[in-house]
C-alpha positions in Angstrom: -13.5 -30.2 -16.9 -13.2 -26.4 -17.2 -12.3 -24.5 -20.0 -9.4 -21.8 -18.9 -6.7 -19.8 -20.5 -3.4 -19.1 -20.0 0.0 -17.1 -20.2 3.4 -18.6 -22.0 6.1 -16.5 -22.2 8.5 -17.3 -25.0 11.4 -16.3 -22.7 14.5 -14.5 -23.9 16.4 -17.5 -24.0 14.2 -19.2 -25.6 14.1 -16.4 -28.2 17.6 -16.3 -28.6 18.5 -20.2 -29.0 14.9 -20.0 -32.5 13.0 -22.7 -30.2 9.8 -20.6 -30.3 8.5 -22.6 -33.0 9.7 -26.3 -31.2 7.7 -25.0 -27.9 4.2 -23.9 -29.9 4.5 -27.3 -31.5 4.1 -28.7 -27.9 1.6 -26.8 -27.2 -0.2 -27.8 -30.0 0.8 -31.1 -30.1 -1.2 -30.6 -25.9 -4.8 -30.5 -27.8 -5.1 -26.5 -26.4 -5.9 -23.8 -28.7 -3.9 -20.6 -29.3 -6.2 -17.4 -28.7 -3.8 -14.7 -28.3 -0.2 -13.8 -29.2 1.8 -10.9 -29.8 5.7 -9.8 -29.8 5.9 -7.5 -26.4 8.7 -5.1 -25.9 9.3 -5.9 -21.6 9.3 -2.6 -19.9 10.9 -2.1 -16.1 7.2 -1.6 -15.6 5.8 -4.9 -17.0 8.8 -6.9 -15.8 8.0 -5.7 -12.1 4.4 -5.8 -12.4 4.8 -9.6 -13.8 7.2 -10.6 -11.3 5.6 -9.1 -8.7 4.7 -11.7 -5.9 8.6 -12.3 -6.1 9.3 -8.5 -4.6 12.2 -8.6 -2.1 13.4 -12.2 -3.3 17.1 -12.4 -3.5 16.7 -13.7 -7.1 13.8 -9.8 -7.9 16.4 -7.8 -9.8 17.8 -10.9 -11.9 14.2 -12.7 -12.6 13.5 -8.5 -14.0 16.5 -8.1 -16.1 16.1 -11.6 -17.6 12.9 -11.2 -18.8 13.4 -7.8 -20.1 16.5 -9.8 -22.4 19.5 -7.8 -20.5 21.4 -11.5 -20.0 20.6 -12.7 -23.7 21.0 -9.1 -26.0 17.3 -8.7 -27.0 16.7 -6.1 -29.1 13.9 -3.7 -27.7 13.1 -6.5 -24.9 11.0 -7.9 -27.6 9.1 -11.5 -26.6 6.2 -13.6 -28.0 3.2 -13.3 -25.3 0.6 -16.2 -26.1 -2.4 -16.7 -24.5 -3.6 -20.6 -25.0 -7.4 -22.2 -24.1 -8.3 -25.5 -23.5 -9.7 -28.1 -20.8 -7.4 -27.6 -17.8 -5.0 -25.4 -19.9 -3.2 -24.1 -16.8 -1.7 -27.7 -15.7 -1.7 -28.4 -19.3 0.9 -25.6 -20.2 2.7 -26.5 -16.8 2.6 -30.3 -17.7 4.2 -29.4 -21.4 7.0 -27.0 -19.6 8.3 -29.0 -16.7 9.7 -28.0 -13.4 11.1 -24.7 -13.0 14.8 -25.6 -13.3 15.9 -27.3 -16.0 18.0 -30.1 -14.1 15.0 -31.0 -12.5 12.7 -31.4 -15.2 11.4 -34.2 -16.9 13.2 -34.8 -20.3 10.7 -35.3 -22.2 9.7 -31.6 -21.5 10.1 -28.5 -22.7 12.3 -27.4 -19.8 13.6 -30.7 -19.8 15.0 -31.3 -23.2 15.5 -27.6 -24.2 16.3 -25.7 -20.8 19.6 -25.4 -19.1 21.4 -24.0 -16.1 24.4 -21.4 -16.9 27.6 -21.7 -15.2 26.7 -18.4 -13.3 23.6 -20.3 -12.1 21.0 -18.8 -14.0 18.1 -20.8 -15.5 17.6 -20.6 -19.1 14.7 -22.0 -18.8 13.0 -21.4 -22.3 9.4 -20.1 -20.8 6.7 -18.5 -18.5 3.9 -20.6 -17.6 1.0 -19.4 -15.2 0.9 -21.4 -12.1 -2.6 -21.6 -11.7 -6.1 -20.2 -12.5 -5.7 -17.1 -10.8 -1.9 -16.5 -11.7 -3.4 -17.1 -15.6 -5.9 -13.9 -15.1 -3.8 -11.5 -13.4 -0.8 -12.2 -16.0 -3.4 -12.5 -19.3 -4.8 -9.0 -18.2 -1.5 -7.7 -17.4 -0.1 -8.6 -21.2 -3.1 -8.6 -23.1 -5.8 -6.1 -23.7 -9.9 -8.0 -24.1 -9.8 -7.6 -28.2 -6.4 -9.3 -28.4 -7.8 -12.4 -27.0 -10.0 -14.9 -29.6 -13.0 -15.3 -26.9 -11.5 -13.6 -23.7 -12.7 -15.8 -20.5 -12.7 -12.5 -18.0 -15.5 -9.5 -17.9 -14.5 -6.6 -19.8 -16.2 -2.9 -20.4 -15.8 -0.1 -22.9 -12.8 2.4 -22.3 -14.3 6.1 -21.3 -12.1 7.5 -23.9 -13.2 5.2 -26.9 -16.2 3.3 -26.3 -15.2 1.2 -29.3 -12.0 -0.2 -27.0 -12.6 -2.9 -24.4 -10.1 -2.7 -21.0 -11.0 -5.3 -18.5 -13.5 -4.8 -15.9 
């Protein structure tokens, strides 16, 4: 079994509706361990950049301006990033969140039991989980800089302008 990390995004729903505590309890309650978190105010930048292999999608410009809070009145765009390590933590994380929409998701799931579908159609769908191994390293070294991870899984050098200051490689 190999050890990985991963992304979860505390969406803004999920920020919103005070469930960030219920969902790191799953986590937890998963057996993986929590290596990295911060509160992240979304830029246009980050939004696109984290969303990008859904460029051109009917559903781009919403999946952007959901994440950033527009739809639930987040202040500064602010959301919990966590980075979580463990055996298998990518299907782990996905096992604990459930499908994608929330109608379709078990209910014994995050997804599942907290998620929901608005009338407009939008999924509320409490948070971001990498879908795989590769998904986790672009989006952890997207969010996270190499010192704000406990034990960072991908190669990382010193930054020209401060040696002290790791970037990724």
């Amino acid at each position: 079994m190999a050890i990985e990390q991963t992304l979860v995004l505390i969406k803004p729903d999920g920020a919103k509706r005070r469930l960030t505590g219920l969902v790191i309890d799953r986590l937890d309650a998963a057996g993986l361990q929590l290596a990295g978190s911060k509160m992240v105010s979304v830029t246009e930048d980050l939004a696109r950049a984290h969303y990008q292999e859904h460029v051109g999608k009917a559903f781009f410009e919403n999946l952007v301006r959901y994440i950033r809070g527009e739809f639930h009145a987040i202040p500064d765009s602010r959301i919990l990033a966590l980075v979580y390590e463990g055996e298998n933590a990518v299907a782990a994380v996905r096992k604990v969140a459930g499908a994608t929409n929330p109608e379709n998701a078990d209910p014994s799931t995050v997804r599942g039991s907290l998620g929901r579908v608005t009338t407009q159609g939008q999924f509320e769908n409490v948070l971001h989980a990498s879908g795989s191994v590769s998904e986790a390293e672009r989006e952890i070294k997207l969010w996270f800089l190499p010192h704000e991870i406990i034990g960072p899984r991908y190669p990382a050098k010193k930054s020209g302008a401060d040696p002290k200051v790791l970037v990724w490689a």
